[in-house]
VEXRO-526794 format. One line per 4 residues: for each residue x negated, y, z negated of C-alpha. Coordinates in nm, 4 decimals. Layout:
N
X Y Z; ... .
This chain:
244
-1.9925 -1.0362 -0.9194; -1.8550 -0.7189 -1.1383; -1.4797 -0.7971 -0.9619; -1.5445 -1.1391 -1.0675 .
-1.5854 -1.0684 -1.4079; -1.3278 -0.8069 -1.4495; -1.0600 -1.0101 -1.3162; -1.1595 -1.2898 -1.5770 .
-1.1075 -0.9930 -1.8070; -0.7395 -0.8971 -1.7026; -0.4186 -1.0574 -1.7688; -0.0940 -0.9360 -1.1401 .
0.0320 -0.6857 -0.9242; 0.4044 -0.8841 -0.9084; 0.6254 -0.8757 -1.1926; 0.7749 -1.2183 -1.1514 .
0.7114 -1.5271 -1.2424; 0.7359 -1.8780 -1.0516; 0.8928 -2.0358 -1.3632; 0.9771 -2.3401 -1.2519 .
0.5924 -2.3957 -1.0740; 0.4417 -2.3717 -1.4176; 0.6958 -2.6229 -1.6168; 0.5351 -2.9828 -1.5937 .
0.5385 -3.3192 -1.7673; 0.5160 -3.3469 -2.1213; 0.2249 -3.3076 -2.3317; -0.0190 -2.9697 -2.2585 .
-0.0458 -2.8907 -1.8601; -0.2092 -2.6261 -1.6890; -0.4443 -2.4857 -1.3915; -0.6513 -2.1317 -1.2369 .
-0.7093 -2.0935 -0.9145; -0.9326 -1.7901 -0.7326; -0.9311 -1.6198 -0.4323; -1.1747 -1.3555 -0.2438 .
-1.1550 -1.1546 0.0162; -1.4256 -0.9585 0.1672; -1.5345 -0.7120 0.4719; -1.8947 -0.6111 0.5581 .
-1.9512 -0.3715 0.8180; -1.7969 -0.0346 0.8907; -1.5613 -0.0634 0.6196; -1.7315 -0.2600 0.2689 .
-1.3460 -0.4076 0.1525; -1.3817 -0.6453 -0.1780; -1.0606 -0.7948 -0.3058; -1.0158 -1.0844 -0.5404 .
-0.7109 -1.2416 -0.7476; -0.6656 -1.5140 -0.9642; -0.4032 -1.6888 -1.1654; -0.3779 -1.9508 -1.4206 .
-0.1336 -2.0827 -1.6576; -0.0839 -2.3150 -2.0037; 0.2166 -2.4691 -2.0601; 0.3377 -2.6955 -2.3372 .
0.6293 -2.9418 -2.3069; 0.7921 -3.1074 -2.6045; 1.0689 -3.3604 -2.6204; 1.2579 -3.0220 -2.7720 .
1.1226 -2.7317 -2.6217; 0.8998 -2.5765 -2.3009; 0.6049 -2.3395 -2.4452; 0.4751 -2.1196 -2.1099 .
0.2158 -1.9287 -2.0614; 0.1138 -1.7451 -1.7075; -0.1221 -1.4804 -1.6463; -0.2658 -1.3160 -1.3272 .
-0.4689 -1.0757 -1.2319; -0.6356 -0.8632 -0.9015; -0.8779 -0.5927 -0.8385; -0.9945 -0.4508 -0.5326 .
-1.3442 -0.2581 -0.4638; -1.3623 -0.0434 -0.1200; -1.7017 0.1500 -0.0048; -1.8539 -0.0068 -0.3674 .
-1.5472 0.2359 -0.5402; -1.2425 0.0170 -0.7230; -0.9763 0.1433 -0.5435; -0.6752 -0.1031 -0.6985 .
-0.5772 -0.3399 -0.9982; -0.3483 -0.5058 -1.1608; -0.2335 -0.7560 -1.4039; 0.0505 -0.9845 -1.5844 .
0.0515 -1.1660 -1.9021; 0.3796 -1.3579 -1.9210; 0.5110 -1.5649 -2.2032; 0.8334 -1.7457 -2.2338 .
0.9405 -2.0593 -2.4262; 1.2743 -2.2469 -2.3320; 1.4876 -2.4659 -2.5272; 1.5355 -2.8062 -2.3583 .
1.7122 -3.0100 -2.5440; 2.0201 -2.9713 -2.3935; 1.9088 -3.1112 -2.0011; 2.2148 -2.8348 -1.8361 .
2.2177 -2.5314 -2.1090; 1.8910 -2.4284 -2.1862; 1.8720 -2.0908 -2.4152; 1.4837 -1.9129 -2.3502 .
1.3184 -1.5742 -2.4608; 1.0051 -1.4147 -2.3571; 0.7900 -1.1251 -2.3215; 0.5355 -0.9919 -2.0755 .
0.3086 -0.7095 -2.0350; 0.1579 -0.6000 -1.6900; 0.0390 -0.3124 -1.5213; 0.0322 -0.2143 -1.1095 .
-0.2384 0.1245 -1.0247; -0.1051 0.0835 -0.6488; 0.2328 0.1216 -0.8335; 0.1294 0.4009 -1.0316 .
0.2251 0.1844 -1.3539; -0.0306 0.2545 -1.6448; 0.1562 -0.0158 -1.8433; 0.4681 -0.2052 -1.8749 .
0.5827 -0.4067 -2.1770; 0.9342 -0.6152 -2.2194; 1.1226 -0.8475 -2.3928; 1.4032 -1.0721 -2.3106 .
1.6556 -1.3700 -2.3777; 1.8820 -1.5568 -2.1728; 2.0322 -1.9129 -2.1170; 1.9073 -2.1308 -1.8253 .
2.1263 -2.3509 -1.5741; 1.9863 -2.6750 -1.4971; 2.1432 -2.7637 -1.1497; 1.9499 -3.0469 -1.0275 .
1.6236 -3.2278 -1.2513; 1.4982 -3.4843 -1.0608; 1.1076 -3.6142 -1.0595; 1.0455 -3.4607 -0.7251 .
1.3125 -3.1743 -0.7258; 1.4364 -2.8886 -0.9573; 1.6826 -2.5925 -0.9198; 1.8179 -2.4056 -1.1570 .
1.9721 -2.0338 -1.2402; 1.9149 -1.7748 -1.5046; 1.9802 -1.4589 -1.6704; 1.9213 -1.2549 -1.9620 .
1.9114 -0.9384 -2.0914; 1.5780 -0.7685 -2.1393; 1.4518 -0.4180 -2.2903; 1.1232 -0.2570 -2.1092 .
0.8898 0.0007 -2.1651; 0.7176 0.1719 -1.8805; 0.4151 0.4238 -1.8765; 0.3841 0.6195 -1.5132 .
0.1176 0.7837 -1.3525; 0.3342 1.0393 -1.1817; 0.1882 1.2768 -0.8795; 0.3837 1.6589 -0.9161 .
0.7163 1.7223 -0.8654; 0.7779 1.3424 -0.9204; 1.1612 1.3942 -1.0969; 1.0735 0.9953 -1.3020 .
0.9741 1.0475 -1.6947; 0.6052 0.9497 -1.7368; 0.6941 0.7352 -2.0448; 1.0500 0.5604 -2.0527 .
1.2359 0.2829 -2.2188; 1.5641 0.1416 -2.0320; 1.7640 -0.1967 -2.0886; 1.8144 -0.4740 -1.8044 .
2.0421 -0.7566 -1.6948; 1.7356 -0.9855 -1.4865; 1.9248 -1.3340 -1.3038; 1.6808 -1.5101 -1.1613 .
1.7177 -1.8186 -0.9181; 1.4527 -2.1241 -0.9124; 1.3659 -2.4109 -0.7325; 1.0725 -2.6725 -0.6915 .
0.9515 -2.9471 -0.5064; 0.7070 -3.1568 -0.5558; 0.6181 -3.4033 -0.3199; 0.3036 -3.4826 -0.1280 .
0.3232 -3.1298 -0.0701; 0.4453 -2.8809 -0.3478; 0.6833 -2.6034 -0.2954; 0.8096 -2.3335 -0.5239 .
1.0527 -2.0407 -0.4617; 1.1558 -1.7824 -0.7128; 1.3838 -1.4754 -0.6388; 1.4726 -1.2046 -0.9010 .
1.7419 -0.9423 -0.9099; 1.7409 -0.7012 -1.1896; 1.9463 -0.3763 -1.1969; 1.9636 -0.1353 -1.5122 .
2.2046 -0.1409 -1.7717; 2.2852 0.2324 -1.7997; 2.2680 0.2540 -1.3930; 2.3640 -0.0306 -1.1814 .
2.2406 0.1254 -0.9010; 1.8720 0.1099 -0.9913; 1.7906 -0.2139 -0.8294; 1.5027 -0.4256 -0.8539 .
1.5126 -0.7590 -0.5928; 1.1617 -0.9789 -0.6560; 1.0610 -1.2722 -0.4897; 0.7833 -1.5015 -0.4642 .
0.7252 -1.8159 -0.2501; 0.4154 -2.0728 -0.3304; 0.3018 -2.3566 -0.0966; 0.0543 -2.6110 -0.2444 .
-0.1440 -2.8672 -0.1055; -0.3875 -3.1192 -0.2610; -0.7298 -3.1458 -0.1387; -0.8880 -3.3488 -0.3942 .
-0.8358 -3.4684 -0.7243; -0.7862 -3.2128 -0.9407; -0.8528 -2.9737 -0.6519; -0.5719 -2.7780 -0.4586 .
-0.5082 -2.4704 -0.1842; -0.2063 -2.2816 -0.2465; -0.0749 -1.9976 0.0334; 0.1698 -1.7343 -0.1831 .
0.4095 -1.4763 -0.0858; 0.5202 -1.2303 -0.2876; 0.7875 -0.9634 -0.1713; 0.9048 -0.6760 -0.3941 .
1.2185 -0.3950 -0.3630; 1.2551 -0.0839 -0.6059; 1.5208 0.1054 -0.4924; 1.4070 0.4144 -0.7246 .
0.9934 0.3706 -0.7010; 0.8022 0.6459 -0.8191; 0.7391 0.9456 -0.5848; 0.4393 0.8359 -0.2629 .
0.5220 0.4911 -0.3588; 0.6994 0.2644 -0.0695; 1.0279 0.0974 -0.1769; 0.8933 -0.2416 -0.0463 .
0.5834 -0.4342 -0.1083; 0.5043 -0.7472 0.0313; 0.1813 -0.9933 0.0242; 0.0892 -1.2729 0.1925 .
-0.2589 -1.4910 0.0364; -0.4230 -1.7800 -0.0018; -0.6101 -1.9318 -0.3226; -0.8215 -2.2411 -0.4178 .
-0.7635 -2.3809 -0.7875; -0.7782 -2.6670 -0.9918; -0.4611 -2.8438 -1.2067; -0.4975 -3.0169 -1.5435 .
């Protein structure tokens, strides 16, 4: 019941958003959804994530908000957390050439990141907007702010500020079964060969009503993580939620 709580408290362990998932009709839209994990035996393993999201559509503008949030508890002991807040509002009313900004704030203990903060602008593509199909293309500039955890001998800066060119790629499809696909590639400004490549990969089906399963994959690349962390992360997990 405490990881319950605490990841109510939070605002995820992936730094990416599935933009395009979250956008809806217009007027207020939204949804959570909860998952839990659990082993009992030898080895006590409690894990739990959630995710939810608000978004606003006008006839000028797109107001988005998406938060997640996990926590894991082995032997009784929390042995892993994290969390994303992300907020972003796009300019819609040109259908093709839509300019956005946003900001987010997240953290990753697996990832030994204490904290992360950005903020960013950049000009959407509008490919294809149909009812049951959308792709589109983006990229901006952002500015971040990292706070490490950093084992000895670890050559990164515990605290440091760098900018970023983020182009993101983004397409859903919503039929009697909903599918969205996001995929990231960010490299820094002052060294193009610090590479970030983030991806993320959601699967929904209706049950009933309101009520809905979703399976997610998430897949991460640093090429420069911080020392006794693994360049590559990748997740597979499945969640029941409602939509509004």
């Amino acid at each position: 019941m405490r990881a319950l709580w605490f990841l109510l408290a939070v605002t995820p362990l992936w730094a990416q958003v599935n933009i395009e998932h979250y956008r809806g009709k217009e007027g207020v839209t939204g949804g959570a959804r909860l998952s839990l994990h659990s082993n009992v035996g030898n080895v006590d393993v409690v894990k739990s994530d959630g995710a939810g999201n608000v978004t606003v559509n006008t006839q000028t503008g797109t107001y988005l908000t998406v938060f997640k949030g996990g926590i894991g508890f082995l032997g009784g002991k929390r042995f892993a957390n994290s969390g994303v807040l992300h907020m972003r509002y796009t300019h819609t009313s040109n259908p093709r050439w839509q300019p956005e900004i946003f900001a987010q704030g997240d953290y990753a203990k697996s990832r030994r990141l204490d904290q992360r903060t950005l903020l960013g602008a950049g000009l959407r593509r509008v490919w294809r907007s149909e009812e049951e199909v959308t792709f589109s293309l983006g990229s901006s500039l952002m500015w971040e702010r990292e706070a490490l955890s950093l084992v000895a001998g670890d050559p990164h800066p515990s605290n440091a500020s760098i900018g970023r060119s983020s182009t993101y790629v983004n397409m859903h499809i919503s039929r009697r079964l909903g599918l969205a696909v996001t995929a990231y590639y960010q490299f820094a400004l002052t060294d193009p060969g610090d590479v970030r490549l983030l991806g993320t990969g959601e699967l929904t089906t209706p049950l009933w009503g309101p009520l809905k399963q979703t399976t997610t994959i998430d897949f991460r690349t640093d090429s420069a993580p911080p020392l006794g962390v693994k360049k590559t992360d990748a997740k597979l997990s499945t969640s029941f939620g409602v939509a509004f």
